[in-house]
C-alpha positions in Angstrom: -56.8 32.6 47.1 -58.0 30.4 49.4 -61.2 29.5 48.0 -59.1 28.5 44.6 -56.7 26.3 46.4 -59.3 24.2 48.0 -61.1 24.0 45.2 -57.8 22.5 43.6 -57.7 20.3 46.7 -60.8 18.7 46.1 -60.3 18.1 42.2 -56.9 16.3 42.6 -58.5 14.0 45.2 -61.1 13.4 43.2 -58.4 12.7 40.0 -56.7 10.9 42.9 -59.4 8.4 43.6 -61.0 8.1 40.6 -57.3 7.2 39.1 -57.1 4.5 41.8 -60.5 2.9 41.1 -59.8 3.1 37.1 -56.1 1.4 38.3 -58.1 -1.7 39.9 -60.0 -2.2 36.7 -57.1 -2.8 35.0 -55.9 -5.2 37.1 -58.7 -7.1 37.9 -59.7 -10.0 35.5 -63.0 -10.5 33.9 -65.3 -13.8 35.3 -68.0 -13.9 32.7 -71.4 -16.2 33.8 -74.1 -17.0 32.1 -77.4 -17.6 33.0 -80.5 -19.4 31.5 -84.2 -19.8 33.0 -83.2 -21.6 36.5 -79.8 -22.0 36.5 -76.3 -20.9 36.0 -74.5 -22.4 32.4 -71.5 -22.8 35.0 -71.8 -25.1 37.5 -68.7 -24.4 39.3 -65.4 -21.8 39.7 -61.8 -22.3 40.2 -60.3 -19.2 40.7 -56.5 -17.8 42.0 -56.3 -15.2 44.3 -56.8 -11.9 43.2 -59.2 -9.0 42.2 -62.3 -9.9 39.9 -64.8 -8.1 37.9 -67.9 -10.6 38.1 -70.1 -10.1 34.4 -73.4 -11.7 34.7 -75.2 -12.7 31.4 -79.0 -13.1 31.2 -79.8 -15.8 28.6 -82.6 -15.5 27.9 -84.6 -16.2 31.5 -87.4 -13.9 30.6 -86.9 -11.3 34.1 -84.1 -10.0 35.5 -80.9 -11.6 37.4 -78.7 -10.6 39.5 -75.9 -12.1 41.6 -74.6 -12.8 44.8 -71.3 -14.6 46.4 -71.5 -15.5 49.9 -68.4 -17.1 51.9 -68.9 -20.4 52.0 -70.4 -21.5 55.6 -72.3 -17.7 56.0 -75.8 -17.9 55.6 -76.3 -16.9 51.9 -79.9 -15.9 53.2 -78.7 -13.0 54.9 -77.4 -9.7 53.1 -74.9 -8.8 55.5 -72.8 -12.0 54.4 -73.1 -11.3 51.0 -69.9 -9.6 49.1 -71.7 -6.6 48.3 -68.5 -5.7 45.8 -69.8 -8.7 44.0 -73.7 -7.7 43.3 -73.8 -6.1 39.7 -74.6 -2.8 39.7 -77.7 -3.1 38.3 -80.4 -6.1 37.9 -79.0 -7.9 34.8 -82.4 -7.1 32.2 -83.4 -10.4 29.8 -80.6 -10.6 27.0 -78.2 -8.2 28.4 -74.9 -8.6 30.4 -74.1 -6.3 33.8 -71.2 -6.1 35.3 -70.0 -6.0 39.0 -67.2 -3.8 40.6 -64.2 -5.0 41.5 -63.9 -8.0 44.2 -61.0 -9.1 45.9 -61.3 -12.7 46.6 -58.5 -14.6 49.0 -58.3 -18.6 49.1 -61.2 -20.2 50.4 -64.8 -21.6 49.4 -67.7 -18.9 47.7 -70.8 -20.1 47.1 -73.0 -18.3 44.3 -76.6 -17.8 43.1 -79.4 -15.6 41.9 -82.3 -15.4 44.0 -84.0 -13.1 41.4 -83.6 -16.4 38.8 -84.2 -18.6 41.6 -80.6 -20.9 41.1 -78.9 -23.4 43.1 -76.1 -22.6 45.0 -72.9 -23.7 42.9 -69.1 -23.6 44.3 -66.4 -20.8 43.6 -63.1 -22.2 44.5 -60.1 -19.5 45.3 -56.7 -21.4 45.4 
């Protein structure tokens, strides 16, 4: 009897927390960017607050991209200042789209680029 009722335990929080992550989904919205050999198609963002699903379209660069959104004033060099919720969850292969999991994003300044497609750095506003 025991056995069973932790094994019930740990299938509800499962259901529990997979119910909440499908829940954030919902309410996040879509950001859709594309990218071409060198650069992003959008040079800059202007966002409210709120959670975000960041897909990352590979036009046609030839490799694959990625993607990365850094606090503005944190040194996008380093991985510990990167939004890791941001990163697709996979490298973005040529002609494809991936998708990253949900980011919450307050006001401020983000700055973005893909080192794997070798970009600028272009502005995400969050007002």
């Amino acid at each position: 009897m025991k056995k069973l009722i932790t094994i019930l335990v740990i299938a509800l929080t499962f259901t529990i927390n997979g119910n909440a992550q499908d829940n954030l989904k919902t309410k996040a919205k879509t950001v859709t960017l594309e990218q071409t050999k060198g650069e992003f198609t959008q040079k800059s963002l202007t966002l409210t607050e709120g959670d975000y699903i960041f897909e990352i379209a590979n036009n046609n660069v030839g490799n694959q991209v990625g993607f990365v959104l850094v606090p503005k004033g944190k040194d996008a060099s380093k991985p510990e200042n990167h939004i890791k919720t941001a990163y697709v969850t996979k490298a973005v292969e040529n002609n494809t789209s991936e998708t990253s999991n949900v980011t919450k994003l307050e006001k401020g300044e983000y700055i973005y680029f893909c080192p794997l497609n070798k970009t600028p750095q272009y502005t995400l506003t969050v007002e």
